[in-house]
Residue frames relative to the residue before (quaternion, step in Angstrom):
aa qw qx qy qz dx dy dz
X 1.0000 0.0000 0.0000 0.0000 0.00 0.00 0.00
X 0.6413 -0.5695 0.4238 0.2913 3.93 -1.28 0.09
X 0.4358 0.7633 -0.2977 0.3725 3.34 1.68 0.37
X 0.6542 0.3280 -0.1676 0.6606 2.78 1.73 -0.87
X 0.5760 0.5149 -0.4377 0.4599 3.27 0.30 -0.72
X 0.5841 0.6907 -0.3298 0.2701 4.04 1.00 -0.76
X 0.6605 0.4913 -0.1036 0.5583 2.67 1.38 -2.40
X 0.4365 0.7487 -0.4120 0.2815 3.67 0.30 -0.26
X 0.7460 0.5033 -0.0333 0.4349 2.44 0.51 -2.96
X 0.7964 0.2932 -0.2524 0.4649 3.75 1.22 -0.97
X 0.5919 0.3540 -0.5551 0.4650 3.40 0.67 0.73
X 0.5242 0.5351 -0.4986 0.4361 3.69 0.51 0.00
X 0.6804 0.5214 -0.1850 0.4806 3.66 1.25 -0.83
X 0.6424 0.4166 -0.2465 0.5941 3.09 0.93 -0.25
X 0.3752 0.4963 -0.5095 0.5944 4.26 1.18 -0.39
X 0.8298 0.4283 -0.3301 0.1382 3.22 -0.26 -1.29
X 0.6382 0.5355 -0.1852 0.5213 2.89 1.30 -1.32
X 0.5930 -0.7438 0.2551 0.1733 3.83 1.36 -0.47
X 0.3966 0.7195 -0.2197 0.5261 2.38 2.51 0.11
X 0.1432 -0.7428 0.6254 0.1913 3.61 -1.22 0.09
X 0.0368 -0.8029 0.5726 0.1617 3.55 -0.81 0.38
């Protein structure tokens, strides 16, 4: 499903940005 495929996109987004959640 796109749930995961979501969380991914926002932890890759967040690497970038340098953040950790």
């Amino acid at each position: 499903s796109g749930e995961t495929n979501y969380k991914q996109r926002s932890i890759d987004r967040a690497r970038s940005n340098g953040e950790i959640y």
